[in-house]
RODO-2510 file (C-alpha; in nm, 4 decimals, decimal comma):
residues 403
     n   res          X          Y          Z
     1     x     0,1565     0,9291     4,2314
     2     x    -0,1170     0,7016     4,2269
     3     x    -0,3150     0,9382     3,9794
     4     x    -0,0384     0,9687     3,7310
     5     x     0,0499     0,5667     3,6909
     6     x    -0,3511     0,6083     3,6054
     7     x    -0,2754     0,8562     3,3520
     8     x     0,0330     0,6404     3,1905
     9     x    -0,1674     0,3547     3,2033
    10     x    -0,4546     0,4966     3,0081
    11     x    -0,1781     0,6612     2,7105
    12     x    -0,1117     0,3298     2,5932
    13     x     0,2310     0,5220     2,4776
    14     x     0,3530     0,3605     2,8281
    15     x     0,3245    -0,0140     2,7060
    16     x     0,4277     0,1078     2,3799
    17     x     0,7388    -0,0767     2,1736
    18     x     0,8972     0,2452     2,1285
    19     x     1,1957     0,3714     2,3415
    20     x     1,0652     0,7304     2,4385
    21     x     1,0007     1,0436     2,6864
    22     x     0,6556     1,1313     2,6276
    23     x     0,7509     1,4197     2,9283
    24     x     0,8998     1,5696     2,5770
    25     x     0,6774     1,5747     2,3324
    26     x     0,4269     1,8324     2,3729
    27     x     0,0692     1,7663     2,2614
    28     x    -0,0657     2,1049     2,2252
    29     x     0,0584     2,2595     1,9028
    30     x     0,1053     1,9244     1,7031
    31     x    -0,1521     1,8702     1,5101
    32     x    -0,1337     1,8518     1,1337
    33     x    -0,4373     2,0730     0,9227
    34     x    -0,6812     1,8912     0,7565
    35     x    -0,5172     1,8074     0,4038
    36     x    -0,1758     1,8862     0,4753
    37     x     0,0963     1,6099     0,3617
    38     x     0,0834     1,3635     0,6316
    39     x    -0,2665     1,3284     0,7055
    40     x    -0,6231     1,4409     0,5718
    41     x    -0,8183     1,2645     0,8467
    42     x    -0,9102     1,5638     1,0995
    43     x    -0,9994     1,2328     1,3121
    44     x    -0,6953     1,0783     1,3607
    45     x    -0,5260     1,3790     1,4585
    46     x    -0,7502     1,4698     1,7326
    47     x    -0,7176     1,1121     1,8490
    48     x    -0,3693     1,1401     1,8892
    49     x    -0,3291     1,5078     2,0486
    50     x    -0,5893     1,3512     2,3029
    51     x    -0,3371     1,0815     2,3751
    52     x    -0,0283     1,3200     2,4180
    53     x    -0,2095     1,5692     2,6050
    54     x    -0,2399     1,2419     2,8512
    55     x     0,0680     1,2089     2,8848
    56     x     0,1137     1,5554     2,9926
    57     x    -0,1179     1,5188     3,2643
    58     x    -0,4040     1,7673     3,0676
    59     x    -0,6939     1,5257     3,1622
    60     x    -0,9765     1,8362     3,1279
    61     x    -0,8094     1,8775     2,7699
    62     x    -0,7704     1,5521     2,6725
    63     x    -1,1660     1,5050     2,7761
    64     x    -1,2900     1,8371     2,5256
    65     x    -1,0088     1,7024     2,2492
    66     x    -1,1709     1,3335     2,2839
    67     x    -1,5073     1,4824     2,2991
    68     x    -1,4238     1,6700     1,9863
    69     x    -1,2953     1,3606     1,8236
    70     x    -1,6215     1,1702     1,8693
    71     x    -1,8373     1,4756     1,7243
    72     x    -1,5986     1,3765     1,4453
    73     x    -1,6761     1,0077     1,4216
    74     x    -1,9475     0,9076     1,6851
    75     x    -1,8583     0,5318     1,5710
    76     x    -1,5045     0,5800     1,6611
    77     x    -1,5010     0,2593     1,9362
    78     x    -1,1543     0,3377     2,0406
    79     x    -1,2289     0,6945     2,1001
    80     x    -1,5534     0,6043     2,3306
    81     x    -1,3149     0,3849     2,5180
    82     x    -1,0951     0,6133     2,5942
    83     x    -1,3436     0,8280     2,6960
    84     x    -1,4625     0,6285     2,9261
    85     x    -1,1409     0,5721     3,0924
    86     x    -1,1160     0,9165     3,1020
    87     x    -1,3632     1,0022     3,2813
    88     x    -1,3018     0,6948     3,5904
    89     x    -0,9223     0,8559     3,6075
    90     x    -1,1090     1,2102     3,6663
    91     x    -1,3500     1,0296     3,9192
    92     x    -1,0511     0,8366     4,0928
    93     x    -1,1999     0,5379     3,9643
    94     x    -0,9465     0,4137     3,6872
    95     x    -0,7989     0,0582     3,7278
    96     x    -0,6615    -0,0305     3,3936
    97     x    -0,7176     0,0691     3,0299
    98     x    -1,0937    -0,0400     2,9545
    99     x    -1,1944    -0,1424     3,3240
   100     x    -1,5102    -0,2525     3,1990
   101     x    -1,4806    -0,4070     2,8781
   102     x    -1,3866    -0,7261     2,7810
   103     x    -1,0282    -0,8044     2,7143
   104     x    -0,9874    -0,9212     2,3473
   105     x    -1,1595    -0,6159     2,2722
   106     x    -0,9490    -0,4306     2,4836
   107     x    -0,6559    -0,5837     2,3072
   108     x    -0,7700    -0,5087     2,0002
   109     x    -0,8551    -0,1282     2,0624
   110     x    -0,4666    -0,1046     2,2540
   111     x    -0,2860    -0,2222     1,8872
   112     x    -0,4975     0,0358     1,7209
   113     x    -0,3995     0,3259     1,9464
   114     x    -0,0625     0,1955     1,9663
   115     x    -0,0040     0,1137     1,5899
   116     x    -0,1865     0,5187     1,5239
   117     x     0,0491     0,6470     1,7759
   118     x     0,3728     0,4200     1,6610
   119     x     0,3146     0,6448     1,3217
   120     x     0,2510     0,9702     1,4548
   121     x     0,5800     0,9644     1,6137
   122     x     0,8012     0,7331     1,3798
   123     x     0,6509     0,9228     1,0178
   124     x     0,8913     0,9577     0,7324
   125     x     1,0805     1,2527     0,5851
   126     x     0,8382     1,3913     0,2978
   127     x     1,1231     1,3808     0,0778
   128     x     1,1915     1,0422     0,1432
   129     x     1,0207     0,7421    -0,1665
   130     x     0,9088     0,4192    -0,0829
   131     x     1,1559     0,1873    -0,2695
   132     x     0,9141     0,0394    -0,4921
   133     x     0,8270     0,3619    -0,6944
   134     x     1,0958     0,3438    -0,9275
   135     x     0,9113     0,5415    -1,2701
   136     x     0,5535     0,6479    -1,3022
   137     x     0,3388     0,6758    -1,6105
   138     x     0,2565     0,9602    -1,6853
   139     x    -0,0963     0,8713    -1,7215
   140     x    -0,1105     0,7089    -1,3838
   141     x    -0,2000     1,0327    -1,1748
   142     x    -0,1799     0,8400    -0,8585
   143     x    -0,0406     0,5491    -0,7131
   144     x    -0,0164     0,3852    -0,3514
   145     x     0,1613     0,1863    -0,1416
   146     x     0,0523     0,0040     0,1621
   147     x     0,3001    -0,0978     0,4478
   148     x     0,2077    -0,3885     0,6177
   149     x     0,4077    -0,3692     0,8942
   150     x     0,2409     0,0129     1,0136
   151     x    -0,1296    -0,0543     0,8873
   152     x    -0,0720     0,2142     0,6838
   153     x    -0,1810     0,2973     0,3250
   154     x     0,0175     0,5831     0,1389
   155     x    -0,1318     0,7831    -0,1971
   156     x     0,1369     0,9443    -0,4022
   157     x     0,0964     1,2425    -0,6886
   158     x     0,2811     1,1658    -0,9881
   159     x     0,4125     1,5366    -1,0178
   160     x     0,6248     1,5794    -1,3376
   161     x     0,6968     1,1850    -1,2786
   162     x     0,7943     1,2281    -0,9692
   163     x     0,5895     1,0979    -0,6259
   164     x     0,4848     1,3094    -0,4130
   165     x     0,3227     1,2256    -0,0835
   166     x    -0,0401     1,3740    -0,0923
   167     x    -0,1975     1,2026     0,2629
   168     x    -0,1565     0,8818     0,4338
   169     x    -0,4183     0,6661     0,5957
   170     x    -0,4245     0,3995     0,8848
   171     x    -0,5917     0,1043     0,7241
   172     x    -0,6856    -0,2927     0,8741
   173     x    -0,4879    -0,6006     0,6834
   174     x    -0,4996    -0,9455     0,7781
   175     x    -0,5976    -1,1263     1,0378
   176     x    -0,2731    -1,3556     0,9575
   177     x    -0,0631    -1,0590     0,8613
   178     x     0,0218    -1,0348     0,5222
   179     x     0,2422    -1,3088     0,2410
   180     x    -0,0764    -1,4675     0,1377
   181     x    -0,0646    -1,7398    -0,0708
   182     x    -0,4063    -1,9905    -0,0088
   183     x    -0,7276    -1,9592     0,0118
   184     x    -0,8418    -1,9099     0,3353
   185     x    -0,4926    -1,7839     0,5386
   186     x    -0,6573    -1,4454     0,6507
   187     x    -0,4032    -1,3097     0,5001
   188     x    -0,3272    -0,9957     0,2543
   189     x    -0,1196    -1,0088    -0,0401
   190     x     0,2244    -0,9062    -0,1203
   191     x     0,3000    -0,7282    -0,4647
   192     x     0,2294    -0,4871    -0,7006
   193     x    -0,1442    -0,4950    -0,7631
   194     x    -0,4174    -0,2419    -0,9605
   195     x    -0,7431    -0,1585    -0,8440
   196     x    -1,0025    -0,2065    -1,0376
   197     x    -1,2964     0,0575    -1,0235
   198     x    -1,5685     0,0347    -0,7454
   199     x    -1,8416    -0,2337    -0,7562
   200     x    -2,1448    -0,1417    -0,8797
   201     x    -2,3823    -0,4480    -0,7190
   202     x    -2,5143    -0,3487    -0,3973
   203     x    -2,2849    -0,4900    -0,1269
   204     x    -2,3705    -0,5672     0,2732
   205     x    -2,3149    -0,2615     0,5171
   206     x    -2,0099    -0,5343     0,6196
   207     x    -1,8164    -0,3604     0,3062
   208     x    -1,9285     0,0073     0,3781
   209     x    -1,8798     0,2935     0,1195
   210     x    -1,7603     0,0532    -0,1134
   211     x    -1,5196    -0,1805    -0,2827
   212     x    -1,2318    -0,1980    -0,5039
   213     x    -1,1628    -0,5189    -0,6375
   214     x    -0,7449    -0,5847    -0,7073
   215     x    -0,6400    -0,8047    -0,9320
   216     x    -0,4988    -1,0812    -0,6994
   217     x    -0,3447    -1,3341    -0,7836
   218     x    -0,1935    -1,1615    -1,0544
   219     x     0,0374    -1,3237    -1,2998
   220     x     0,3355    -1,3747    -1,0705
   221     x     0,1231    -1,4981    -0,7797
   222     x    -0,0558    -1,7725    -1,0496
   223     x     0,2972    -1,9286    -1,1429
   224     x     0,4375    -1,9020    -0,7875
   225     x     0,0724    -2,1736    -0,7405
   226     x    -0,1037    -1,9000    -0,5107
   227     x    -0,4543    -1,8735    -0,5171
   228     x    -0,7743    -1,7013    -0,3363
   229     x    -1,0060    -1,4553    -0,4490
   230     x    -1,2243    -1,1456    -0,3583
   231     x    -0,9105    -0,9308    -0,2154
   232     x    -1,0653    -0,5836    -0,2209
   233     x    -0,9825    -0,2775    -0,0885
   234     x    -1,3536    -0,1328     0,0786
   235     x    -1,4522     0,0537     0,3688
   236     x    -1,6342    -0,0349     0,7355
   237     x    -1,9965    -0,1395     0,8704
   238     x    -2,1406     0,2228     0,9013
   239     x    -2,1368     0,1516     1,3190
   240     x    -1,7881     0,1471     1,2900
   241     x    -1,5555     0,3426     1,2433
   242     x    -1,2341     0,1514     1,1932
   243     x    -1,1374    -0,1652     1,2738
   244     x    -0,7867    -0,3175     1,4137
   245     x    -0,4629    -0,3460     1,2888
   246     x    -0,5201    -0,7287     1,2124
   247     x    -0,8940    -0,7961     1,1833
   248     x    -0,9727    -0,8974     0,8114
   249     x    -0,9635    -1,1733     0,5639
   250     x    -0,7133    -1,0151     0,3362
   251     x    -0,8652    -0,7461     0,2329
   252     x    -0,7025    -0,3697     0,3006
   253     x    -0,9691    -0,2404     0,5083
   254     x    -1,0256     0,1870     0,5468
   255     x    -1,2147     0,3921     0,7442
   256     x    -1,5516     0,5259     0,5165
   257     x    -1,4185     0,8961     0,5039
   258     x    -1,1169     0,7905     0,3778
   259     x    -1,2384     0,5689     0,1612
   260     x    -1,4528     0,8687    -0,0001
   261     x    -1,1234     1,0743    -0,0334
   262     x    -0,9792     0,8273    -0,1925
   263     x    -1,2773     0,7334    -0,4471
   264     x    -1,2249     0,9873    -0,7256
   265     x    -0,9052     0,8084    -0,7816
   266     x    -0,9850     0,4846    -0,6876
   267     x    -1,3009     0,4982    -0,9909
   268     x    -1,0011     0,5585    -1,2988
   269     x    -0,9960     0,1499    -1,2621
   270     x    -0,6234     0,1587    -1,3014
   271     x    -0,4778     0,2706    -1,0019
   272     x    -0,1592     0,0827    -0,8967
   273     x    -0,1877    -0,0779    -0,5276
   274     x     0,1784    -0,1857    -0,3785
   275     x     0,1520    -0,3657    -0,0994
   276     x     0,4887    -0,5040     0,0909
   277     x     0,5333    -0,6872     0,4488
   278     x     0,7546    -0,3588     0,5414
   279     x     0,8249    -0,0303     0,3643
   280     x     1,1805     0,0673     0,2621
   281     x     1,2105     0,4572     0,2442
   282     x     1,4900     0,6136     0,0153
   283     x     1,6042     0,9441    -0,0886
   284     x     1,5647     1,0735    -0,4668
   285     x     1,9602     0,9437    -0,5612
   286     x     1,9669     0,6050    -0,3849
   287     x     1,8711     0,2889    -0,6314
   288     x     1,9215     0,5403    -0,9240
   289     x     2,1549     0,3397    -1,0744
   290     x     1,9111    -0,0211    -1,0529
   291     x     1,6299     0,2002    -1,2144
   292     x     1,8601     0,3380    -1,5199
   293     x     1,9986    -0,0305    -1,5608
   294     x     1,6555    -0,1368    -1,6138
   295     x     1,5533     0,1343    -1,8229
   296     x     1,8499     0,0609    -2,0474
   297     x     1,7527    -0,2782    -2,0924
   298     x     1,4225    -0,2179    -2,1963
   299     x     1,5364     0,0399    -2,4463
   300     x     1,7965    -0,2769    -2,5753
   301     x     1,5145    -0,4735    -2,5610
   302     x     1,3329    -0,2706    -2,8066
   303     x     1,6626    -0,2262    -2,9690
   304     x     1,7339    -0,5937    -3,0611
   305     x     1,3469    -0,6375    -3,1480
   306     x     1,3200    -0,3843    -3,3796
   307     x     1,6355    -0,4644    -3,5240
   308     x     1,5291    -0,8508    -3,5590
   309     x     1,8334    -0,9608    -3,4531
   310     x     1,6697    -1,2599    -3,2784
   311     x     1,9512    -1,3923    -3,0887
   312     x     2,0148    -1,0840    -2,9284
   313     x     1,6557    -1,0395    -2,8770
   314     x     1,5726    -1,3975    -2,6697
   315     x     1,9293    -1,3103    -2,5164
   316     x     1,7007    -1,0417    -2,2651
   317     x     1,4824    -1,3391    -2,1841
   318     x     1,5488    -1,5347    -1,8477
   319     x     1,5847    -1,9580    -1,9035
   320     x     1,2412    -1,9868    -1,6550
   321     x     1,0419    -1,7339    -1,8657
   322     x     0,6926    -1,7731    -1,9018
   323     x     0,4001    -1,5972    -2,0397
   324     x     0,0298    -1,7285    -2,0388
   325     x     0,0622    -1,9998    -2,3067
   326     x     0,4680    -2,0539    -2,3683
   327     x     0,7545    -2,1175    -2,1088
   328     x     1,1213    -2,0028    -2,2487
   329     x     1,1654    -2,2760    -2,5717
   330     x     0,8325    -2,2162    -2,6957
   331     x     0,8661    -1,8954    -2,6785
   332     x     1,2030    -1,8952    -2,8304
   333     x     1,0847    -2,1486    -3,1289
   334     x     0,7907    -1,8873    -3,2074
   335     x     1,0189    -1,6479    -3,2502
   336     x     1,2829    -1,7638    -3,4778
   337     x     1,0176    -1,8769    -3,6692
   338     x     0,8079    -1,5029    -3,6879
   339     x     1,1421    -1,3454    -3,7073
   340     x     1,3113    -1,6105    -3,9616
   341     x     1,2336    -1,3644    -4,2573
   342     x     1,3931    -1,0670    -4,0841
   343     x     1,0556    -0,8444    -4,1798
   344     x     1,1229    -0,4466    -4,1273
   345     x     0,9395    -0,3295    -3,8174
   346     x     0,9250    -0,0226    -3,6043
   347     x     0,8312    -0,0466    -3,2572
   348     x     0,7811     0,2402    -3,0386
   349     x     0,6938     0,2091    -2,6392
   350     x     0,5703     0,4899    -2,4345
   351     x     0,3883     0,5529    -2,1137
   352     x     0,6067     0,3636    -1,9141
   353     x     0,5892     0,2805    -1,5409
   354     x     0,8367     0,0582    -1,3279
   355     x     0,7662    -0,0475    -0,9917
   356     x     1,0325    -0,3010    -0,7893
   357     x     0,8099    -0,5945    -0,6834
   358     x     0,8045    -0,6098    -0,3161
   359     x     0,9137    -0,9118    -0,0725
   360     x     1,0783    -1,1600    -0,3264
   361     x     1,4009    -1,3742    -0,2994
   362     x     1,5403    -1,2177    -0,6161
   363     x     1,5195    -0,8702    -0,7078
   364     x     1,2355    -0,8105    -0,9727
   365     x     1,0438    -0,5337    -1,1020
   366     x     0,7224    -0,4817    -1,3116
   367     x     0,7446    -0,2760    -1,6175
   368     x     0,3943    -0,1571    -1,7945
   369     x     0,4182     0,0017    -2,1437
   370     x     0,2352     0,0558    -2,4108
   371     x     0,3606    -0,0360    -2,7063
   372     x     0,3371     0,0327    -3,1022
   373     x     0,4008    -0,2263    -3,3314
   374     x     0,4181    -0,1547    -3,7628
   375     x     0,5485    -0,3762    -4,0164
   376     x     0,4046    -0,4810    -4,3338
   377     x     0,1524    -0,6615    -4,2875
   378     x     0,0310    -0,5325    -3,9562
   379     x    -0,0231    -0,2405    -3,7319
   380     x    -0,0822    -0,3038    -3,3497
   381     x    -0,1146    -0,1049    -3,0641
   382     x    -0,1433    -0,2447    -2,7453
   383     x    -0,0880    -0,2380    -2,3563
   384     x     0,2051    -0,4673    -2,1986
   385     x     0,3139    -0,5796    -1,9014
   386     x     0,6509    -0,7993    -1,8447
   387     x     0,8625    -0,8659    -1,5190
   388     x     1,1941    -0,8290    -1,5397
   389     x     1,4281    -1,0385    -1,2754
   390     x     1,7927    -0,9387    -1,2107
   391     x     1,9945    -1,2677    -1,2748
   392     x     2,3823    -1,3024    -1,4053
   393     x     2,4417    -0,9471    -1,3242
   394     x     2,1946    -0,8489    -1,5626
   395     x     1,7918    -0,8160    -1,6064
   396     x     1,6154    -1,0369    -1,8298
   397     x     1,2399    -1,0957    -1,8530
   398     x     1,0574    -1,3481    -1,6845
   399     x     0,7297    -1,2936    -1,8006
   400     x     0,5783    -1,0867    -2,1098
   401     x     0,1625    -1,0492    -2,1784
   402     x    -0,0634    -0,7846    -2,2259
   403     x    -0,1841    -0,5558    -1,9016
***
């Protein structure tokens, strides 16, 4: 009896959150191959079928499957600890989980295994779409979606316009958590972000592989008064191998060999990054109505533009609009006065993408287009992004400047 409070001790799943038998799960034929939907990372699977195989009292397995994981990543710190532990429980000599370490470290290394393990057990439906990825452009190949709340980082395949989950990665956020708003909090950012391609100065080992620099605070975050700087998305010090849950200064933090998987997209420079306090997960048919709304709108938008019918036009635009150099009357003055002659135009938008912006009081969404602009006198072509708020029962735009 003695031996086997050892062995729960050691599992972490026993001080887990989560409400479950690990007597039922059975470690030995789990484990996902390298690439398949849920997870790429070879590591992190080997990790966890060590930990179940714990729980089943398989301490000689668990040893060759930790020993296997460590050939894998030799600077995996959670996986040496665990090792060691390992090896007291075989010896009798186990008291509690990292006897000989010291606590916050301990601490720190629990969360991981805990938060790694949380996921392996609580992982969506593939079919299911985080709630943010309403439409995709068809030239953004990829886009992904980080969930605060499970340190985890999603990449989706635009197939056909459609997401479709392609791996998923444990990643380190925050110190704080994430909602940041100063300089300084330790905390990440909320919203929908893009990355920018990877830095090309030479960076301390601190950053690893690389960095990706995104494009906080972005236009909503400026007029909400938020500001800090240097929120990347980069890899770890070569002597480790990842860090935990809560452990940076904002920045979305990945193990190196992830961080290589992910750098062939990463490099387009215009990969969307969504990152929200806690992911909502929805089948294909539920919101489709919100996204059609909104795609309606846009279409009257263009409508009532094209059309010059400027009342109609400024009636899509929300009272607290603003755009880099104009709030809603300046805006509205400029355009009486461009449209005053009612000039014959033809715009045209394509490429389209719609993502609902994460975490905000009223429902919003960012809409990137590009658009094509003729009339007499000029032809434009250009890239735009607005935001579009729902207000009155209807959306309107709240912000309109170039992407």
């Amino acid at each position: 009896m003695k031996l086997i409070k050892y062995i729960f001790s050691l599992a972490i799943v026993a001080s887990a959150l989560l409400p479950w038998n690990a007597t039922a799960i059975d470690g030995s034929d789990f484990i996902r191959k390298p690439g398949s939907a849920f997870s790429p990372n070879h590591t992190e699977d080997l990790l966890i079928k060590s930990l179940l195989e714990i729980t089943q009292g398989q301490l000689q397995q668990a040893l060759a499957t930790i020993d296997e994981t460590i050939r894998s990543a030799p600077n995996f710190k959670l996986a040496h600890l665990i090792r060691g532990d390992l090896l007291m429980v075989l010896s009798q000599q186990f008291q509690s989980f990292g006897n000989n370490t010291d606590e916050a470290q301990v601490e720190a290394l629990r969360s991981e295994a805990r938060t790694r393990l949380e996921h392996y057990l609580m992982q969506q439906k593939p079919q299911s779409v985080p709630e943010p990825l309403w439409q995709l452009d068809p030239e953004q190949h990829h886009v992904i979606v980080v969930d605060a709340s499970k340190s985890r980082l999603y990449l989706y395949r635009n197939q056909d316009g459609q997401p479709h989950l392609v791996a998923d990665f444990y990643v380190t956020l925050g110190k704080n958590g994430s909602g940041k708003s100063t300089e300084g909090d330790k905390r990440t950012p909320e919203g929908v972000y893009f990355a920018s391609s990877k830095l090309t100065q030479k960076l301390p080992d601190f950053y690893g592989d690389g960095a990706y620099p995104l494009n906080y605070p972005n236009e909503w975050d400026k007029h909400q008064g938020k500001d800090g700087h240097g929120i990347w998305l980069h890899g770890t010090p070569n002597s480790t191998y990842s860090r935990p849950p809560r452990a940076s200064d904002g920045c979305v933090v990945i193990a190196n060999q992830d961080l290589r998987t992910l750098a062939p997209i990463l490099n387009t420079g215009k990969t969307p990054v969504i990152i929200t306090s806690k992911l909502d997960w929805l089948n294909p048919q539920q919101g489709l109505d919100e996204k059609q709304n909104l795609s309606q709108a846009l279409e009257n938008w263009r409508r009532d533009w094209q059309a010059q019918d400027t009342d109609q036009y400024l009636a899509h635009y929300s009272p607290s609009f603003f755009s880099e150099n104009a709030d809603f009357a300046k805006w509205a003055e400029y355009k009486r006065r461009i449209q005053a002659s009612k000039p014959k135009v033809d715009i045209k938008l394509s490429n389209i993408s719609m993502f609902r912006y994460p975490d905000t009081k009223q429902q919003m969404a960012v809409v990137t287009f590009e658009q094509d602009y003729v009339s007499n006198n000029l032809d434009s072509h250009m890239r735009k992004r607005q935001y579009w708020v729902f207000e009155d029962q209807r959306w309107k735009i709240i912000y309109e400047g170039a992407a």
